[in-house]
mmCIF file of the C-alpha atoms, coordinates in Angstrom:
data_MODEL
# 
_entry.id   MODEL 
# 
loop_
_atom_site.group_PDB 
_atom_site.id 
_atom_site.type_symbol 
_atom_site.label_atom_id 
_atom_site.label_alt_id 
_atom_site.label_comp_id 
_atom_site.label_asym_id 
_atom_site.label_entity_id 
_atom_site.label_seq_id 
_atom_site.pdbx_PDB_ins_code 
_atom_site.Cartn_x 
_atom_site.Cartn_y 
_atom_site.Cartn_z 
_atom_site.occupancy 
_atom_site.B_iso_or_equiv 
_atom_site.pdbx_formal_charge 
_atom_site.auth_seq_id 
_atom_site.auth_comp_id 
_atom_site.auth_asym_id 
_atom_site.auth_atom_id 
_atom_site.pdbx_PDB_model_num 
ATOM 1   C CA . UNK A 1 1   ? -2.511  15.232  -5.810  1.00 0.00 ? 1   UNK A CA 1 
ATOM 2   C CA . UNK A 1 2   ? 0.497   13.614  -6.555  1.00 0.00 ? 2   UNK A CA 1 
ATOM 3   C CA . UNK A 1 3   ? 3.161   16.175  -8.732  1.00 0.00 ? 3   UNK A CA 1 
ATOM 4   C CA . UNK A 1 4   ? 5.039   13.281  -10.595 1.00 0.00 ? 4   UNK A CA 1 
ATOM 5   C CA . UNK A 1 5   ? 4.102   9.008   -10.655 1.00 0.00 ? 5   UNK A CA 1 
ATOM 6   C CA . UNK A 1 6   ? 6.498   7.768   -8.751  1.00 0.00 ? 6   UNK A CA 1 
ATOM 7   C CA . UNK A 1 7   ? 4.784   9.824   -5.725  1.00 0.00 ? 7   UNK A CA 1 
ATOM 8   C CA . UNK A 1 8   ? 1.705   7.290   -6.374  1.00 0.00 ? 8   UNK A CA 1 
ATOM 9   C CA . UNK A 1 9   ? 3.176   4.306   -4.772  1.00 0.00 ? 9   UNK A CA 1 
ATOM 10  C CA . UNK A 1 10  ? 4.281   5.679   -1.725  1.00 0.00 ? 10  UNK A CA 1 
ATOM 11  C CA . UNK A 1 11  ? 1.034   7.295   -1.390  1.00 0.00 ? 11  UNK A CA 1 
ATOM 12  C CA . UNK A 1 12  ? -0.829  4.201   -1.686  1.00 0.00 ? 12  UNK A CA 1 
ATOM 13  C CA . UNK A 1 13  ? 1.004   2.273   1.360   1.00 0.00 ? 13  UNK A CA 1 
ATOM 14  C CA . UNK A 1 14  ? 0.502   5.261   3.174   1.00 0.00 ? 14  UNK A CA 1 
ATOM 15  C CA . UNK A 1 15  ? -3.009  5.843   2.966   1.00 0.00 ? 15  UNK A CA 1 
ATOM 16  C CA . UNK A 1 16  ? -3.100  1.819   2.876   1.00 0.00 ? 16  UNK A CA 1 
ATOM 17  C CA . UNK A 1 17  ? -1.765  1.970   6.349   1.00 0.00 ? 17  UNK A CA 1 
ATOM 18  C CA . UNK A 1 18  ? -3.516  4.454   7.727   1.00 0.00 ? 18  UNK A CA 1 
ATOM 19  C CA . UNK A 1 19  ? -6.859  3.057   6.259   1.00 0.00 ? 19  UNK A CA 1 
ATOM 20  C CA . UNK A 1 20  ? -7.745  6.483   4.657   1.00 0.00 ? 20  UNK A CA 1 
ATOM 21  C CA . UNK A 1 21  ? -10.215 5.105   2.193   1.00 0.00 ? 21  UNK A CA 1 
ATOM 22  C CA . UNK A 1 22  ? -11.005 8.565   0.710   1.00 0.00 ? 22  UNK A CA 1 
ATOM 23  C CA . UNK A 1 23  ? -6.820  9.397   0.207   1.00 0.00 ? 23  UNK A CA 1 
ATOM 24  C CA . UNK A 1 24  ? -6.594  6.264   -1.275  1.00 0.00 ? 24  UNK A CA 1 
ATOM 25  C CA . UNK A 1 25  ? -9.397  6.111   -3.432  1.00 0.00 ? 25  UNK A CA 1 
ATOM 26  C CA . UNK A 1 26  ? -8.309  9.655   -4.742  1.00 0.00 ? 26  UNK A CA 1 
ATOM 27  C CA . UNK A 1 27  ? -5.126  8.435   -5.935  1.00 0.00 ? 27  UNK A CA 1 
ATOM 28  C CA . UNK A 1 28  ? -6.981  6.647   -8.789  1.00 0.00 ? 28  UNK A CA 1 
ATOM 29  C CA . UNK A 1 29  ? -8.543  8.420   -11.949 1.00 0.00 ? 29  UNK A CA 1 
ATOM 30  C CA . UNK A 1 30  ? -12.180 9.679   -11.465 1.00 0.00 ? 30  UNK A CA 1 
ATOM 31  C CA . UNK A 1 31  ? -13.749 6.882   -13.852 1.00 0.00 ? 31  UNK A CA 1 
ATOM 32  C CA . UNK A 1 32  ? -12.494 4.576   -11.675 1.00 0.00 ? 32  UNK A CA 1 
ATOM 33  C CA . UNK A 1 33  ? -12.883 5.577   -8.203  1.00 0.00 ? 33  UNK A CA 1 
ATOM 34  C CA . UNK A 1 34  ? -15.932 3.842   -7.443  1.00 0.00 ? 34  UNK A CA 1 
ATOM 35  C CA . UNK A 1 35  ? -15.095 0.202   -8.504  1.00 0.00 ? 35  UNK A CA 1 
ATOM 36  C CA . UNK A 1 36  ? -11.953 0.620   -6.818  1.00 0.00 ? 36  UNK A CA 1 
ATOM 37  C CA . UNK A 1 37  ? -13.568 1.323   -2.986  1.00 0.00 ? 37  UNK A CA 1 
ATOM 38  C CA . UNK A 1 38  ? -16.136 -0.649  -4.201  1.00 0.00 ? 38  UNK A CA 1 
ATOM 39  C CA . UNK A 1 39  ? -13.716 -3.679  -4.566  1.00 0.00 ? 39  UNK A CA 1 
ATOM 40  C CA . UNK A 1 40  ? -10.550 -2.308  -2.332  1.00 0.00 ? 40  UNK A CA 1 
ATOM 41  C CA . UNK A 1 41  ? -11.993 -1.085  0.475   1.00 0.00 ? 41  UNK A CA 1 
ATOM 42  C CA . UNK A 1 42  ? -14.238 -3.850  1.917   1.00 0.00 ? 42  UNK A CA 1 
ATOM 43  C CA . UNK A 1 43  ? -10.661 -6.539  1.506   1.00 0.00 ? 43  UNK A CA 1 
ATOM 44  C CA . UNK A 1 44  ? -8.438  -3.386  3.074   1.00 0.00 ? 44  UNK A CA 1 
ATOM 45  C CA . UNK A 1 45  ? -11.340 -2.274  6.063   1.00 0.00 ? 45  UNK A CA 1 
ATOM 46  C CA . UNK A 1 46  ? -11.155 -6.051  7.557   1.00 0.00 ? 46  UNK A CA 1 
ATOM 47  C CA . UNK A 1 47  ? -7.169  -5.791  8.125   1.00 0.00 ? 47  UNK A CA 1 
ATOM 48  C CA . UNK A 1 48  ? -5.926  -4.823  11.116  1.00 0.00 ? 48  UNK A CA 1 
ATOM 49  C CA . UNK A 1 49  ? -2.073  -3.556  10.954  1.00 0.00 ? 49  UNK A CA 1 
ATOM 50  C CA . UNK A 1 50  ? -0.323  -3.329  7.620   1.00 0.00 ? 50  UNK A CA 1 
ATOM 51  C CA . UNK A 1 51  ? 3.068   -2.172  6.566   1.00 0.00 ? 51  UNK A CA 1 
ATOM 52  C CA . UNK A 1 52  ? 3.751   -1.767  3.035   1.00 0.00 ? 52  UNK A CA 1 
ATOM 53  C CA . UNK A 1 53  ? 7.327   -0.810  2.207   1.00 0.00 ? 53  UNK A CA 1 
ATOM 54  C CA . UNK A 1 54  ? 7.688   0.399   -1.577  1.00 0.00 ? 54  UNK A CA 1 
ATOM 55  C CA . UNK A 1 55  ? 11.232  -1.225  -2.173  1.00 0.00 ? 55  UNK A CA 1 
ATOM 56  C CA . UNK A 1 56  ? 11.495  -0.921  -5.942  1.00 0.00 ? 56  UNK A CA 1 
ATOM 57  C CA . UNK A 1 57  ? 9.987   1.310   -8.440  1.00 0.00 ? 57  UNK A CA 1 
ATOM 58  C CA . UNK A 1 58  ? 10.630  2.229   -12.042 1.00 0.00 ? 58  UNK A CA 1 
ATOM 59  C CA . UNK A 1 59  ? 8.400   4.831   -13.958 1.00 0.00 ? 59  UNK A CA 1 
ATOM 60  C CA . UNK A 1 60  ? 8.905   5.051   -17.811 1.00 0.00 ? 60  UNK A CA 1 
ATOM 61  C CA . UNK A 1 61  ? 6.738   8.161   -19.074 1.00 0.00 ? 61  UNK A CA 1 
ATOM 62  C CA . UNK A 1 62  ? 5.013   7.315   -22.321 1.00 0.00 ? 62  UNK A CA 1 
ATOM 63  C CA . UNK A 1 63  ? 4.121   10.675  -23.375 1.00 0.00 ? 63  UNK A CA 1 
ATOM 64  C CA . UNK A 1 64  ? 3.503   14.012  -21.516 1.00 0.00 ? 64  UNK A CA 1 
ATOM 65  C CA . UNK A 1 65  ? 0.237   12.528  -19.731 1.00 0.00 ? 65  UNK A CA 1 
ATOM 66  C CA . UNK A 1 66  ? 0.716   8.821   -19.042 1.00 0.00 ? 66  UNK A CA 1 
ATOM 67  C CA . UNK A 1 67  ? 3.283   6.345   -17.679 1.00 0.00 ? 67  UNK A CA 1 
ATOM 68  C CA . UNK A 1 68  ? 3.723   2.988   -16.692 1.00 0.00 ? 68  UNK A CA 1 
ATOM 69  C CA . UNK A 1 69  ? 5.576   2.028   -13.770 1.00 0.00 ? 69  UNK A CA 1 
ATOM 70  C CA . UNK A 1 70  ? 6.687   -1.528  -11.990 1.00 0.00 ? 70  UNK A CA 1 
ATOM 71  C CA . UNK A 1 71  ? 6.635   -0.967  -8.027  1.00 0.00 ? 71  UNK A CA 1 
ATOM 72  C CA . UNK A 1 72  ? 8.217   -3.872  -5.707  1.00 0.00 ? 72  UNK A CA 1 
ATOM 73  C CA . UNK A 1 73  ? 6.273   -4.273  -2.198  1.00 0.00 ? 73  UNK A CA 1 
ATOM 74  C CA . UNK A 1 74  ? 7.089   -6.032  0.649   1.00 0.00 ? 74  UNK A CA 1 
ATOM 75  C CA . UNK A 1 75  ? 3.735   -5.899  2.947   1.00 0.00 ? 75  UNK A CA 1 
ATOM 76  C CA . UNK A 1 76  ? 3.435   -6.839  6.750   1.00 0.00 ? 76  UNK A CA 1 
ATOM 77  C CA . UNK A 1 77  ? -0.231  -7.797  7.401   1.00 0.00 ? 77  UNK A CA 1 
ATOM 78  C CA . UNK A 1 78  ? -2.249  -8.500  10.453  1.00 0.00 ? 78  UNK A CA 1 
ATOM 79  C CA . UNK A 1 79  ? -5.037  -10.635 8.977   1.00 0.00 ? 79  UNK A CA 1 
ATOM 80  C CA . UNK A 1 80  ? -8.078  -11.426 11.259  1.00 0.00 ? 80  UNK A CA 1 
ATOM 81  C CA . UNK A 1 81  ? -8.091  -15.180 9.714   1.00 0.00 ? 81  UNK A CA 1 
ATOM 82  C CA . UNK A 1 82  ? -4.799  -16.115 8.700   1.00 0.00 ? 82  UNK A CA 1 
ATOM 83  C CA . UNK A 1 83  ? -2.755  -14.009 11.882  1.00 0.00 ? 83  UNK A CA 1 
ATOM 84  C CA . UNK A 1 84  ? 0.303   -12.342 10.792  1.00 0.00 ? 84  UNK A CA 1 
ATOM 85  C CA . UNK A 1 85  ? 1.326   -12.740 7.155   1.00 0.00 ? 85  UNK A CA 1 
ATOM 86  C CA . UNK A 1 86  ? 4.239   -11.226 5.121   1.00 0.00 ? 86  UNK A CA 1 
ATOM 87  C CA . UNK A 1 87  ? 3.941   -10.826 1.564   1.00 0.00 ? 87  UNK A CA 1 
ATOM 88  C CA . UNK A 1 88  ? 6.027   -9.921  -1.192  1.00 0.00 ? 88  UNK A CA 1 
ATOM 89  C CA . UNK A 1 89  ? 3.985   -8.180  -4.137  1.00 0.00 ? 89  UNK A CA 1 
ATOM 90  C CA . UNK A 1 90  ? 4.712   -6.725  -7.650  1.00 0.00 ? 90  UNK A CA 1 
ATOM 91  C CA . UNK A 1 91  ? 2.371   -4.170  -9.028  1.00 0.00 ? 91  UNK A CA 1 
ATOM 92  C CA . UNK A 1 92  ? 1.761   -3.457  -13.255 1.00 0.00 ? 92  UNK A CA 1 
ATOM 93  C CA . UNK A 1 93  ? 0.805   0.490   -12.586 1.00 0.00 ? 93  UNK A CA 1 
ATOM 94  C CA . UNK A 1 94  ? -0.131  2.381   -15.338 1.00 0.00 ? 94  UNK A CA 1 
ATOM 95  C CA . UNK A 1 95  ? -0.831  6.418   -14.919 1.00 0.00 ? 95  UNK A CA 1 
ATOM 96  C CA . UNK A 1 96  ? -2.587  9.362   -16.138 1.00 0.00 ? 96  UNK A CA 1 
ATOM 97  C CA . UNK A 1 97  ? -1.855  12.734  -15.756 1.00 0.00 ? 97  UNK A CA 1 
ATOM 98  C CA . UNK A 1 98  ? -5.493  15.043  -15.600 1.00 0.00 ? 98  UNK A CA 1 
ATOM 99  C CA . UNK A 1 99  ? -5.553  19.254  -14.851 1.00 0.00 ? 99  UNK A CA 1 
ATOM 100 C CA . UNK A 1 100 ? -1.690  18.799  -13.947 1.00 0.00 ? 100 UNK A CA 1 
ATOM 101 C CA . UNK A 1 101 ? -2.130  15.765  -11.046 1.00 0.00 ? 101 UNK A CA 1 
ATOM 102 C CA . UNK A 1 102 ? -0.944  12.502  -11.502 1.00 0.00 ? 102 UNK A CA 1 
ATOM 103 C CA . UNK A 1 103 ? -3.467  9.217   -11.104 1.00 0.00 ? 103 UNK A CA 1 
ATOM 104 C CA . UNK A 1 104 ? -3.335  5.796   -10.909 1.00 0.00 ? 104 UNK A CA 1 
ATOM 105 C CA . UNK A 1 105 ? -4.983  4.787   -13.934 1.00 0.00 ? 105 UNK A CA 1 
ATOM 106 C CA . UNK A 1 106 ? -4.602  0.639   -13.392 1.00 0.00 ? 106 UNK A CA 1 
ATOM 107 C CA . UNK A 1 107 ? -2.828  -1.307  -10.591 1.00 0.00 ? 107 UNK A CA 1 
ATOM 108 C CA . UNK A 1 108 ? -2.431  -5.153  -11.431 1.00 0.00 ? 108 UNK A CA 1 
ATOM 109 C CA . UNK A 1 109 ? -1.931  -6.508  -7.948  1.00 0.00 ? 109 UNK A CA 1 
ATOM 110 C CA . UNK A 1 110 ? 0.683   -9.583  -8.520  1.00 0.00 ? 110 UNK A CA 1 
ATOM 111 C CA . UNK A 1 111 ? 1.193   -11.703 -5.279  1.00 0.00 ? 111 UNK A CA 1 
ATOM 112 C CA . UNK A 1 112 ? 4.760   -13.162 -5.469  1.00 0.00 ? 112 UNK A CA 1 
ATOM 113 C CA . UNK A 1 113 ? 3.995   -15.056 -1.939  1.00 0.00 ? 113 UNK A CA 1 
ATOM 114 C CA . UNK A 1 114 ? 2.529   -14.947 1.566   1.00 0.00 ? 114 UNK A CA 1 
ATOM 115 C CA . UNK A 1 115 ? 3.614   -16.390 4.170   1.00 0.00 ? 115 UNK A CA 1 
ATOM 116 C CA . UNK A 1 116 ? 2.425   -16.387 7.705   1.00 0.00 ? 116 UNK A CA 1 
ATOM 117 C CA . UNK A 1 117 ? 4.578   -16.267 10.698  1.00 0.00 ? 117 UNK A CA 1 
ATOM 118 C CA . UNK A 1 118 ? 4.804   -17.995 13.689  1.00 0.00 ? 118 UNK A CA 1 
ATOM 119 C CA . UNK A 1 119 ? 4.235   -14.877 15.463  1.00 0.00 ? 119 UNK A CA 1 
ATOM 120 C CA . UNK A 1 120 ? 2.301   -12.118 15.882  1.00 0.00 ? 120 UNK A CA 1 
ATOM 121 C CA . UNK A 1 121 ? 4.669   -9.281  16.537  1.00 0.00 ? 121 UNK A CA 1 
ATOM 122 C CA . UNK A 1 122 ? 2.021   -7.277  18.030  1.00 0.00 ? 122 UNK A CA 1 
ATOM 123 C CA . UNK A 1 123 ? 1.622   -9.684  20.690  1.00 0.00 ? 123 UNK A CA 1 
ATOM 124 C CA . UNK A 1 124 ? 5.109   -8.750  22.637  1.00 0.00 ? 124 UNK A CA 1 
ATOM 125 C CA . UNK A 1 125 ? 5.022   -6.984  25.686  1.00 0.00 ? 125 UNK A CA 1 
ATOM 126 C CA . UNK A 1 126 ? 5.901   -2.996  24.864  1.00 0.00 ? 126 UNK A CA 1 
ATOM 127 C CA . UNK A 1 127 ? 9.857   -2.522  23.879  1.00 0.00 ? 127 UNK A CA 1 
ATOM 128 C CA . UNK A 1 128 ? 9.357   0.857   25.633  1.00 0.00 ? 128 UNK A CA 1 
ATOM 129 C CA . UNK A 1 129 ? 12.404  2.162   22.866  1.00 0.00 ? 129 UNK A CA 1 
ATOM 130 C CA . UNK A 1 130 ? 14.654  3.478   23.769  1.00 0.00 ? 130 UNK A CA 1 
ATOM 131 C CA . UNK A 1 131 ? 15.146  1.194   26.735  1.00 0.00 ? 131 UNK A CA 1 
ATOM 132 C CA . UNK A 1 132 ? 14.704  -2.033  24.638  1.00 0.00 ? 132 UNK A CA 1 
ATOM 133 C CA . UNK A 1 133 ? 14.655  -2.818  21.051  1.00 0.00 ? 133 UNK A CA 1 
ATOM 134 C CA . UNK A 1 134 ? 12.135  -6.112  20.916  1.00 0.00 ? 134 UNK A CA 1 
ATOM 135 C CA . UNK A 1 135 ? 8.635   -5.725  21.742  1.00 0.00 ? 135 UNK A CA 1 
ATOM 136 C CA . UNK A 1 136 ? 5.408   -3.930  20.614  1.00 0.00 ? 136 UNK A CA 1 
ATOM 137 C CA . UNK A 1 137 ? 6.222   -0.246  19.426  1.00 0.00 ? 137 UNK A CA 1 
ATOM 138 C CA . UNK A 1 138 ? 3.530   2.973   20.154  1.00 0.00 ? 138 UNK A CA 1 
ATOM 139 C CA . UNK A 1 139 ? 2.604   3.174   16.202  1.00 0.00 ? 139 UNK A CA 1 
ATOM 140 C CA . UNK A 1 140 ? 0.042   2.832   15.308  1.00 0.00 ? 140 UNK A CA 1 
ATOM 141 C CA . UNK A 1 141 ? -1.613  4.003   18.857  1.00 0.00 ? 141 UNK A CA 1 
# 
């Protein structure tokens, strides 16, 4: 798993994006892995695109085996109800350190807004980069 906390975040939007349940899942502490799919997965398996972009994080090590950290988030979300959203999101992470990994031990989601656009981005025509720079991209295929 992850070698120091700071890795955590940028784990998390990654395996967030990807929708890799089980990667994400196993970023959190063994006690705790269950009530987080049971509660994360169902809200993060009805999204269709994200892109979380860790923009800010601070880790403060409490002792040799726990932390607390703030991360800053700035997520890109096709949601099925509300279309395109972008959100700006703080989370209160604390971490544990277990047989040398480092875990998420709590993540306190804060939502500092959402707002949904007027467009859905995804609904260009292709840019076919290099050519053009506006349009849909190939990622995610």
């Amino acid at each position: 798993m992850a070698a120091h906390p700071a890795d955590l975040a940028h784990r998390y939007a990654v395996a967030l994006d990807r929708k890799d349940m089980d990667t994400l899942v196993g970023l959190f502490v063994p006690t705790v892995q269950e009530r987080v799919r049971a509660s994360l997965v169902p809200a993060i398996e009805r999204l269709g695109v994200t892109v979380l972009s860790v923009t800010t994080q601070t880790v403060d090590l409490v002792d040799d085996d726990h932390a607390t950290g703030v991360v800053y988030c700035t997520g890109e979300i096709e949601d099925p109800d509300e279309g395109w959203i972008r959100q700006q999101i703080v989370y209160q992470d604390r971490y544990e350190r277990m047989d040398g990994s480092w875990f998420i031990r709590s993540r306190d989601h804060q939502l500092v807004y959402g707002v949904k656009q007027s467009q859905n981005p995804l609904q260009q025509p292709p840019a076919e980069w290099p050519a053009r720079q506006v349009g849909r991209g190939t990622y995610p295929n």
